[in-house]
C-alpha positions in Angstrom: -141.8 -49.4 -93.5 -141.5 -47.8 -90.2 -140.9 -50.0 -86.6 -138.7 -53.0 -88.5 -141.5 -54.0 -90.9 -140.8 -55.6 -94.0 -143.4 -56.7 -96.6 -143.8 -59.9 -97.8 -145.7 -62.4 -99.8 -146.1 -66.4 -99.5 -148.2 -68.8 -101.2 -151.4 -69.2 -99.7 -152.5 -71.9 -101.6 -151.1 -73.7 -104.9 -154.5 -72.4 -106.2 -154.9 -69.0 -105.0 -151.1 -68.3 -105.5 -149.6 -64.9 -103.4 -150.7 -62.4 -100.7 -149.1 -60.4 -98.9 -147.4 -60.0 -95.4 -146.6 -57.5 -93.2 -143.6 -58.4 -90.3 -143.0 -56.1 -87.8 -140.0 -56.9 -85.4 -138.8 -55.2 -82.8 -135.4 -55.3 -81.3 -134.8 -57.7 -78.6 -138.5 -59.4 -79.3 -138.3 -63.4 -78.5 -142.0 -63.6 -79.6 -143.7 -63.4 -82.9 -147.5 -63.3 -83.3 -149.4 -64.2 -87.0 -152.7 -62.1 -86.8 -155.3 -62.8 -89.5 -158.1 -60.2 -90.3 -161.7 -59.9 -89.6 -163.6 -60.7 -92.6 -164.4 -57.4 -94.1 -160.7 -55.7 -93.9 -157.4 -56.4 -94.6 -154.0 -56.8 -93.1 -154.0 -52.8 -93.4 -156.9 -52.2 -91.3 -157.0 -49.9 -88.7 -158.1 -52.1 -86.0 -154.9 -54.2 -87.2 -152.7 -51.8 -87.4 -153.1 -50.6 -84.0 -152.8 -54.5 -82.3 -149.5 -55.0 -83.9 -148.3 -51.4 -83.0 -149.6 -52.7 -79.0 -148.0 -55.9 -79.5 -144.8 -54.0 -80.8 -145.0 -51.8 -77.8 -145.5 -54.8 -75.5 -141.6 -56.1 -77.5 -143.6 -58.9 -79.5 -143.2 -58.9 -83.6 -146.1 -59.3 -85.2 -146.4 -61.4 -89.0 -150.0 -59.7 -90.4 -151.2 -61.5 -93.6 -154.4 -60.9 -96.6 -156.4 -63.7 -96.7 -156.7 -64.3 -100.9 -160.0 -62.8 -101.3 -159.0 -59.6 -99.6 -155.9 -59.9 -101.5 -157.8 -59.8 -105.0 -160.9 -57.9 -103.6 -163.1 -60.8 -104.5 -165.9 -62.6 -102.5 -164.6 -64.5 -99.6 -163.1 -68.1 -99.6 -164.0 -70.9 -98.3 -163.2 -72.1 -94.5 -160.9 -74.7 -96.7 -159.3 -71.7 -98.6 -158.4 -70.0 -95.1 -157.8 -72.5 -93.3 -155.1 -73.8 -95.7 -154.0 -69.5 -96.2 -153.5 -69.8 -92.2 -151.1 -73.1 -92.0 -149.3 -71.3 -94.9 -148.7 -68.1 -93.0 -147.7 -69.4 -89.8 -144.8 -71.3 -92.0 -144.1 -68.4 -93.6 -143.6 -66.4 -90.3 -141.4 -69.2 -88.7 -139.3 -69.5 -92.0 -139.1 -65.3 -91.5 -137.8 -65.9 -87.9 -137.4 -69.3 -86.5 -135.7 -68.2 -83.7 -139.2 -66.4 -82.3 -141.8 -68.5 -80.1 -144.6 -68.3 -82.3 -148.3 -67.1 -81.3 -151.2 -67.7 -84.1 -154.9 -66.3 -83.9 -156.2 -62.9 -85.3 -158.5 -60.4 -85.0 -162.7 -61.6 -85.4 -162.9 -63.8 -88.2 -158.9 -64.2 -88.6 -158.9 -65.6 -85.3 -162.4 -67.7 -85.5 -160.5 -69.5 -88.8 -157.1 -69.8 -86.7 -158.9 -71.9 -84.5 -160.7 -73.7 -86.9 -157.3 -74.9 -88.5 -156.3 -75.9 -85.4 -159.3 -78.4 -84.4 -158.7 -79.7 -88.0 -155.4 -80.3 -86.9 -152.5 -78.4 -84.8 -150.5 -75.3 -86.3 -146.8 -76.5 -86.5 -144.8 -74.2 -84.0 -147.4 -72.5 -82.6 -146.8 -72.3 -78.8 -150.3 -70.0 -77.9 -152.6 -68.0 -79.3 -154.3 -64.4 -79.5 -157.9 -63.8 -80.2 -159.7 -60.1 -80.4 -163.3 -60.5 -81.2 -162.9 -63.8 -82.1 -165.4 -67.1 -81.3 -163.3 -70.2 -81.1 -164.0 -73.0 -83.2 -163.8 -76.3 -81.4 -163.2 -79.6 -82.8 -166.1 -81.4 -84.4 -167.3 -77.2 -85.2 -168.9 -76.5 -81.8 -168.3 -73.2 -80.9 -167.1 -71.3 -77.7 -167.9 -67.5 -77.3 -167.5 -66.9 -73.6 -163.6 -67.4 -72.0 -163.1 -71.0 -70.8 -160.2 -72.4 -69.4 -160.9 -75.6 -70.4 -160.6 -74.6 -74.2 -156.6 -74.4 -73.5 -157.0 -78.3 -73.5 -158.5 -78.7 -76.9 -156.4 -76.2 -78.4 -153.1 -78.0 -76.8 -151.5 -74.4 -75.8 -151.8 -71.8 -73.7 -154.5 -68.2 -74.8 -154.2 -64.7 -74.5 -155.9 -61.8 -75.3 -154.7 -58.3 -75.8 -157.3 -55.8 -77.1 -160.9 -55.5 -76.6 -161.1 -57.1 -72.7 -164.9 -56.6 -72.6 -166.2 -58.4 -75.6 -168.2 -61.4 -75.1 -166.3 -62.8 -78.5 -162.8 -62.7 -78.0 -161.4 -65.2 -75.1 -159.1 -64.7 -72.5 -157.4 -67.2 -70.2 -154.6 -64.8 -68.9 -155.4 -63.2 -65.6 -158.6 -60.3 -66.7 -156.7 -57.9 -65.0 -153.3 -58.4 -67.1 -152.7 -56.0 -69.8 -151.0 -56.8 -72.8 -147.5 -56.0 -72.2 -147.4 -58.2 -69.0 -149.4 -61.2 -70.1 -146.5 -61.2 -73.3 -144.0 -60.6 -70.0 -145.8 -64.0 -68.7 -145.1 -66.5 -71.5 
């Protein structure tokens, strides 16, 4: 693969068994962001694609991952399913670079289920987060669509976001008027 990607597969759960990963790293990167899809894609989306070619632009390796029912092209899991698929992937990206500060979050409903494993309880390793078109679960399931700083608190890390800067969905709580490249400059 082109850009320093390498495809890879973890468990996602004992149940489920394998899916597949895509890490990108760049040379000279110190960061490394796990992106989960939106509900009706895959790791090989589009919309995917072209975050972790900005996030590679911006010097940031990217770990992309199939959720098993995208994987096997069946109905989706459950939130315990993905949730479980997510704490699995984030160890799997720190195992595949555990020098790299690691980001978690994802892409609509990849990032809506990173943040509902994180209420349930924290990611291990996971310094911040990225959300594009994404609501934020909070704990006890309460959900937060519109930026607030105060969400930083309950998620015990720092946000960012990176692609879509006028959607009411995806949160924010880098200066509005960053782009990408400098809020990753930032952390």
């Amino acid at each position: 693969m082109a850009n320093g990607a390498n495809e890879l597969k973890f468990v996602a759960t004992p149940d489920k068994g394998e899916v597949s990963a895509i890490f990108m790293r760049p040379e000279g990167t110190t960061r490394l962001i796990v992106l989960g899809h939106g509900a009706g894609t895959n790791m090989r989306h589009a919309t995917m694609q072209a975050i972790a070619d900005a996030f590679a632009a911006a010097g940031a390796a990217t770990f992309r991952y199939n959720f098993p029912y995208s994987e096997n092209g069946t109905a989706r899991n459950s939130t315990a399913i993905c949730v479980e698929t997510i704490r699995n992937a984030v160890k799997a990206a720190h195992a595949a670079a555990p020098d790299l500060t690691l980001f978690a979050g994802g892409h609509s409903f990849g990032g809506r289920m990173t943040t509902t494993a994180q209420s349930e309880e924290p990611l291990e390793n996971v310094a911040g987060w990225y959300f594009s078109h994404s609501r934020c679960i909070l704990p006890g399931g309460r959900i937060q669509n519109a930026p607030n700083i105060s969400l930083a608190s309950r998620l015990r890390c720092c946000s960012f976001r990176a692609h879509a800067t006028n959607s009411p969905h995806s949160i924010c709580l880098s200066r509005p008027s960053q782009n990408s490249a400098a809020v990753l400059r930032s952390i």
